[in-house]
Rosetta silent file (secondary structure, phi, psi, omega in degrees, C-alpha in Angstrom):
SEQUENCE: XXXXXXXXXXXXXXXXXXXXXXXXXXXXXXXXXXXXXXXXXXXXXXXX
SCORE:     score description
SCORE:     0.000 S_00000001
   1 L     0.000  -45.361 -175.632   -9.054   11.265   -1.179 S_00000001
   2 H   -59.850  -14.628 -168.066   -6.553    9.951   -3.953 S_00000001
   3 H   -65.190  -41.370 -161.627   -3.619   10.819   -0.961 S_00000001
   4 H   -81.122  -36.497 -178.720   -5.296    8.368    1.336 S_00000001
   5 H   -60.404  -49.088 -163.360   -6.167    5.638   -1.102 S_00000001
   6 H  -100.606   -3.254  131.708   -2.592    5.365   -2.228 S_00000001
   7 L   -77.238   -2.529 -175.068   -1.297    5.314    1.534 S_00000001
   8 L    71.216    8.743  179.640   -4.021    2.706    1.942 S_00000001
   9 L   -86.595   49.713  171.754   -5.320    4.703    4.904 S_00000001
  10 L  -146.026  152.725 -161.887   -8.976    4.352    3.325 S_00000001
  11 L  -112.740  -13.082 -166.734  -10.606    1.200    4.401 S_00000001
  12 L   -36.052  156.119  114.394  -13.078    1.268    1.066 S_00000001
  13 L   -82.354  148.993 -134.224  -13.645   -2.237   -0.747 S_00000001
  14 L  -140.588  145.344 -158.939  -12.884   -3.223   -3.909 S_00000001
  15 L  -148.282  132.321 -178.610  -14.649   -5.486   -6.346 S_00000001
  16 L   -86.307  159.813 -174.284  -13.118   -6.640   -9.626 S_00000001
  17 E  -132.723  125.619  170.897  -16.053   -6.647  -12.626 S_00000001
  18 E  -106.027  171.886    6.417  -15.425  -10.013  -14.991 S_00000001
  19 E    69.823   89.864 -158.691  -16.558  -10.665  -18.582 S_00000001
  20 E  -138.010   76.525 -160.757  -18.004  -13.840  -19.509 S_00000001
  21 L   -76.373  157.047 -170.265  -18.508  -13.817  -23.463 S_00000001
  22 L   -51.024  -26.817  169.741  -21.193  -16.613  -24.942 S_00000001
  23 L  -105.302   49.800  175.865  -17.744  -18.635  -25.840 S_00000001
  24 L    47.053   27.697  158.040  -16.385  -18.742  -22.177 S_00000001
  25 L   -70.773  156.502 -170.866  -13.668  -16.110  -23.081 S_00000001
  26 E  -136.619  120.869  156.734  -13.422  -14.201  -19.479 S_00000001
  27 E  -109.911  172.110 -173.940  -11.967  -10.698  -18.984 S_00000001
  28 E  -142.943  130.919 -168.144  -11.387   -9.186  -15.359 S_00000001
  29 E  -108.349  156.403  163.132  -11.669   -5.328  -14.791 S_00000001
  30 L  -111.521   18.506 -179.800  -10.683   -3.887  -11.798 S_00000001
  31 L  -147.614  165.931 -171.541  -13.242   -1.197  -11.985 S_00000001
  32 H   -88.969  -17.838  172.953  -16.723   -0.702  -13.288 S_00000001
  33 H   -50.417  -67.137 -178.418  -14.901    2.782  -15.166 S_00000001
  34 H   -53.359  -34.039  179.536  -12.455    0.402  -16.878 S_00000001
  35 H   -67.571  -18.786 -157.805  -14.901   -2.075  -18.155 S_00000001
  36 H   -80.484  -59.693 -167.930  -17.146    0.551  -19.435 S_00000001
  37 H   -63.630  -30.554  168.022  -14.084    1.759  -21.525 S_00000001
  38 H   -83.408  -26.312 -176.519  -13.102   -1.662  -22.708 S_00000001
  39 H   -91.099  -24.878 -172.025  -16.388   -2.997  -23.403 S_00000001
  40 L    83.592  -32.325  169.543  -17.914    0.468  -24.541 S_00000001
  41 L   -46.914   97.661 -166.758  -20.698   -0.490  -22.262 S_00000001
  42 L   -58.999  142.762 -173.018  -21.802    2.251  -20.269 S_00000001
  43 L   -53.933  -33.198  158.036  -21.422    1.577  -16.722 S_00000001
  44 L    -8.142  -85.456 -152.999  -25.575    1.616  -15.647 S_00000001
  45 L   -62.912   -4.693  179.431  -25.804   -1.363  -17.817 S_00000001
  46 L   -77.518   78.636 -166.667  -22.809   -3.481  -16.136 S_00000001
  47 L   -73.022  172.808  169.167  -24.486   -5.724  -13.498 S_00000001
  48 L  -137.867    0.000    0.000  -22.721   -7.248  -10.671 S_00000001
């Protein structure tokens, strides 16, 4: 699967996960893995 993803022969779609702290700072993840690791939030709890 990682062969095909990184020829782009997989068709999947892909959805960036933002960040929108109570004082309009904004981060932009491109995965729900990465946010979880930046935020410490486990991914469950990340809505979209």
């Amino acid at each position: 699967m990682q062969h095909t993803v990184h020829l782009e022969l997989w068709k999947g779609y892909k959805r960036t996960v933002k960040q929108i702290s109570d004082n309009g700072v904004t981060q932009e993840f491109l995965s729900l893995k990465e946010a979880e690791h930046a935020t410490g939030i486990k991914s469950q709890n990340i809505g979209m």
